[in-house]
N, C-alpha and C positions, 0 to 999 in steps of 0.2 A: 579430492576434498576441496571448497572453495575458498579461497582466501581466507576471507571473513570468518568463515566457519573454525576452522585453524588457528585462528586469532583470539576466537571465543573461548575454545575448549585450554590453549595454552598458557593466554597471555592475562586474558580478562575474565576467567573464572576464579583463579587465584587471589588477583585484586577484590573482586567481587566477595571474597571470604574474608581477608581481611579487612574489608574496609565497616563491612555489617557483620562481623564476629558470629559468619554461620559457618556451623562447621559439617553437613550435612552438603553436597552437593545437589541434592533432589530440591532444597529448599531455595535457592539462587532461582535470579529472573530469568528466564529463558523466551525465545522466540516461540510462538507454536504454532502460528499460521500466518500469511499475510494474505489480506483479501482486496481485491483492484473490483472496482467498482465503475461503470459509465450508464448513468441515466441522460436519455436524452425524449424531450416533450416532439420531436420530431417526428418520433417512431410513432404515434399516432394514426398519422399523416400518410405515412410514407412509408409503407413496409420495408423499402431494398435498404431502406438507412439503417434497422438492424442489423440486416447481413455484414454491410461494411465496418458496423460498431463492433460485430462479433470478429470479423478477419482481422480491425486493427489490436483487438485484448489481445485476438490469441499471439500474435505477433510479440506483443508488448511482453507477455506472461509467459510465453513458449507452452502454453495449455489451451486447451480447447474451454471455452468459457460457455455457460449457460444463461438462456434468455431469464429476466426477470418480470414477474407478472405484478398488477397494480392490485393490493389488498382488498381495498376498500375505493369503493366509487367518490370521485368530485365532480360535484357537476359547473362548478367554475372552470375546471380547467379541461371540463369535457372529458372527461375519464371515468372508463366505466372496470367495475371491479372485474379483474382477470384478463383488461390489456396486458398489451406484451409491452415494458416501457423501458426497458436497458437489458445489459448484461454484468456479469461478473464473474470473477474467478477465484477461488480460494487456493492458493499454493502451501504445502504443507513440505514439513522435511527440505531433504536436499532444494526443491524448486524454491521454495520461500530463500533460503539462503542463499541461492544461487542470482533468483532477482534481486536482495538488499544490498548484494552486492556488487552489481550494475548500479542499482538504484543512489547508492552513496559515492561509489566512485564515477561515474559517467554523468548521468540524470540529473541530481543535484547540481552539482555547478555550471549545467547548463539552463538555470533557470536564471532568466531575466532579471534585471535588477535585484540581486538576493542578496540579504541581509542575513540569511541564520533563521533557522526553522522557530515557530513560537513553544516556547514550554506551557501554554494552557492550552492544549490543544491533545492533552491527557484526557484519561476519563479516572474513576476512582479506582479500577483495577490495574492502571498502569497501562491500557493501550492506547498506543499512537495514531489519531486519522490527519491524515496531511491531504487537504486540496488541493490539484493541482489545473491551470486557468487551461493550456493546452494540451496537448496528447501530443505536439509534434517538436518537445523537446524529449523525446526516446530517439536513440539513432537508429534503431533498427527497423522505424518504421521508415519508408521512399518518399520524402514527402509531396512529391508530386503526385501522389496515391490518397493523400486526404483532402477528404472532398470537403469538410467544413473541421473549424477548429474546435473541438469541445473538449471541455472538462469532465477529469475522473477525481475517483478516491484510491489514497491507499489507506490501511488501515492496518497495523502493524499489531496484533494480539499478542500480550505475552503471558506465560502461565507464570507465575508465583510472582507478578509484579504488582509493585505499588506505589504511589506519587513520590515518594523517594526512592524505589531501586528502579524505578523504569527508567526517571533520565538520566540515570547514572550509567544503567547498560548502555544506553544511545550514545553516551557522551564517550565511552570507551567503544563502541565500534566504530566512530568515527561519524557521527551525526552533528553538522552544527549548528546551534544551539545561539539565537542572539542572546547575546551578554547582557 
């Protein structure tokens, strides 16, 4: 079992009852999937630049990620409906808890000038998306092995969350939070 997961079910679901007087376990915030996201306008261009966007998710994610295709055509940005323009991966169960918890103890404090993640950056059901400017603060990528620096998404889904019990589970797993 992974750290954080252990912490959740011991320490922080307890808190989490008494602090919102639910007494229903099933009803408390929970993680339910986290989904890592990389679009890049290169892949266009340049087919072999998907492959190395797919080898560095799966790396990132320890999951094999799927290409994502363009909905609807723009023809400003030269895009036609059903290019191939990123990849992503959705981690579920043990893998999601297993990355949030790289992700807050490693990841995190390896971000550049940081201040503390933003609290509006909620949506109304309580999920988290966090941008992040490079891909080559994860350690487990070589970084002699990326070829350009690009930006992903994570996006932290939680089931029974809301604009108050979401950043309250973040704030007890250890997520921080500018003051």
């Amino acid at each position: 079992m992974t750290n954080i997961l252990s912490i959740y079910q011991k320490e922080i679901i307890p808190k989490l009852k008494e602090e919102f007087k639910i007494t229903n376990t099933l009803e408390l915030p929970r993680i339910e999937k986290v989904v890592v996201n990389i679009a890049a306008a290169e892949a266009l261009t340049a087919k072999d630049v998907l492959e190395k966007i797919k080898e560095q998710l799966a790396i990132i994610s320890g999951q094999q990620p799927r290409i994502t295709i363009a909905k609807k055509s723009i023809s400003t940005f030269k895009l036609k409906q059903n290019d191939q323009i990123g990849a992503m991966v959705t981690l579920r169960g043990k893998k999601a808890w297993d990355f949030l918890d790289k992700f807050i103890t490693i990841v995190i404090p390896r971000i550049r000038d940081f201040r503390g993640l933003s609290r509006d950056k909620f949506d109304n059901n309580g999920n988290y998306s966090l941008g992040i400017t490079e891909q080559s603060i994860f350690p487990h990528l070589e970084y002699s092995k990326i070829d350009k620096a690009r930006g992903l998404v994570v996006t932290i889904v939680i089931k029974n969350g809301s604009k108050e019990k979401s950043p309250r589970l973040f704030e007890l797993l250890g997520l921080p939070f500018k003051k």
